[in-house]
N, C-alpha and C positions, 0 to 999 in steps of 0.2 A: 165633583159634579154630583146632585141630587140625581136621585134614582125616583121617578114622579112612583103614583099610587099604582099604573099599570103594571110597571116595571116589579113594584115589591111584590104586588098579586101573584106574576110568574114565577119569584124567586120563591116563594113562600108553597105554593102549589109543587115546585119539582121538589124541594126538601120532602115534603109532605110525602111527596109518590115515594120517594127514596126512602124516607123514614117508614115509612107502611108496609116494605118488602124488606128491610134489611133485618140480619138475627141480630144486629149487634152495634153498639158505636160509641165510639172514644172519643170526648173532649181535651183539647190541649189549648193550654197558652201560647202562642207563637210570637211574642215580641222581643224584637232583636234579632227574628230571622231573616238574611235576603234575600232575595228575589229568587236569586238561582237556586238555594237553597231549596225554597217552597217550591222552584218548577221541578227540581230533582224527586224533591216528595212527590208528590203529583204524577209523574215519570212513574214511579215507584207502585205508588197506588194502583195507577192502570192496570199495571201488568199482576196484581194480587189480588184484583176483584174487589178493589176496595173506592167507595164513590168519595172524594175530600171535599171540603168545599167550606169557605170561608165564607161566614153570612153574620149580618147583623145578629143582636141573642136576641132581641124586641122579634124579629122575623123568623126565628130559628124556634121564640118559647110557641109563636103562634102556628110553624108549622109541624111542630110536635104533637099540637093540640089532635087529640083523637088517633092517639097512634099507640103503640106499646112504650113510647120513651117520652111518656107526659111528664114523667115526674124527675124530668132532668133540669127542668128550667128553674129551680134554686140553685142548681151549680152554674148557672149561664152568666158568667161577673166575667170582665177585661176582653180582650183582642180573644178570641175563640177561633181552632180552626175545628171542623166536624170531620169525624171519618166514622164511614156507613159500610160495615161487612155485610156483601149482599152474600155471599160464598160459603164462607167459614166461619163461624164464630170471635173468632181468634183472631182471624186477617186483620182486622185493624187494627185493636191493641198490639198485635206482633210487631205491624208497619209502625207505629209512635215510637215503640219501643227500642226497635232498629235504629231508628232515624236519631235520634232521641244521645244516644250512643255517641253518634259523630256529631249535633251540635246539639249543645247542653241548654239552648235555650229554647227549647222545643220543653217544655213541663207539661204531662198530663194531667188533667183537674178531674175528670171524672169519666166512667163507662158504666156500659150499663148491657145486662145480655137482655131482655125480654123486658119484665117489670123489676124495678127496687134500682136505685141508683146504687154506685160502688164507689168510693175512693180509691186513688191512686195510690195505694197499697198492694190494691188488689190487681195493678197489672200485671204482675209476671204470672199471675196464677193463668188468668186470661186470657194473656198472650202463649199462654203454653198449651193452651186447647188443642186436641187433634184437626187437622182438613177433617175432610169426607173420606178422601183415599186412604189419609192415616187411620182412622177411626173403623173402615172397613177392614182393612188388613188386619186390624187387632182381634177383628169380631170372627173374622174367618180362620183367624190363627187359632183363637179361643176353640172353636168349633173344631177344628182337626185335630188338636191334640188327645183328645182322650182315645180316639182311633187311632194312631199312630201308636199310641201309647200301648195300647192292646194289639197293634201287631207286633210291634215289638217282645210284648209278654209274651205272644202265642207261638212267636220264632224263635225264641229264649229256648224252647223244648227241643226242639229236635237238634237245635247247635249245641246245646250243654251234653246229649246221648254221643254226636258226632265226636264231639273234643274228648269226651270219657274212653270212646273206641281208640283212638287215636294217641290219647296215652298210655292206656291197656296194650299197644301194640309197641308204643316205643320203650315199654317197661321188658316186652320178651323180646 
């Protein structure tokens, strides 16, 4: 069934709103996958923050148009599904990658963090990105250890004086 001119406007508008908020998004080839398949992805998605959405590439290069991921629409060739990380950077390449694992006909064709499109070389780099919560914990890790580190040093003193008395004492 044709999808009239109003119907594309709406498709083409939410991509758009999607594309204009997300950090990130991952193109894949999905032909040869089922149905249940795709719901299971989708399933998947929700719960990762991750927006999926399979859309014509004629409507997907127009609703890139004026957004950080213009310059995706030379990789937009065959059956395309979109995944749009509003969350994480990572979240979506992570989710293809996953997915990708258990049916091999899931192939990623391209991603892209901000500006400059990437090859599907580059997904395990991408899918390896920190969350937020990961990336924070690291940042506050970084930040307490130099403290730590110097009470440590500064406790070193009076336990090296204690353990010196203490074999001074088991020597008489």
């Amino acid at each position: 069934m044709a999808i009239g001119l109003a119907g594309k406007k709406a498709i083409v508008k939410e991509v758009n709103d999607v594309a204009s908020n997300a950090l990130a998004v991952t193109v894949a080839e999905y032909r040869g996958i089922e149905v249940a398949d795709m719901t299971a992805l989708r399933k998947k998605a929700r719960e990762q923050g991750v927006f999926v959405k399979v859309v014509r590439n004629t409507l997907a290069k127009r609703a890139f148009e004026g957004t950080q991921f213009e310059d995706m629409s030379e990789a937009l060739k065959g059956p395309l599904v979109y995944g749009f990380s509003l969350d994480a950077p990572g979240a979506s390449a992570r989710l293809f990658k996953d997915f990708a694992k258990e049916n091999k006909n899931l192939q990623v064709t391209a991603l892209s963090i901000g500006n400059g499109i990437m090859g599907p070389e580059k997904l395990d780099a991408v899918a390896s990105l920190p969350t937020r919560d990961e990336a924070l914990a690291k940042l506050l890790a970084t930040f307490k250890a130099p403290v730590s580190k110097f009470v440590r040093t500064v406790n070193e003193v009076p336990a090296k004086f204690v353990r010196t008395l203490a074999a001074i004492k088991d020597a008489k």
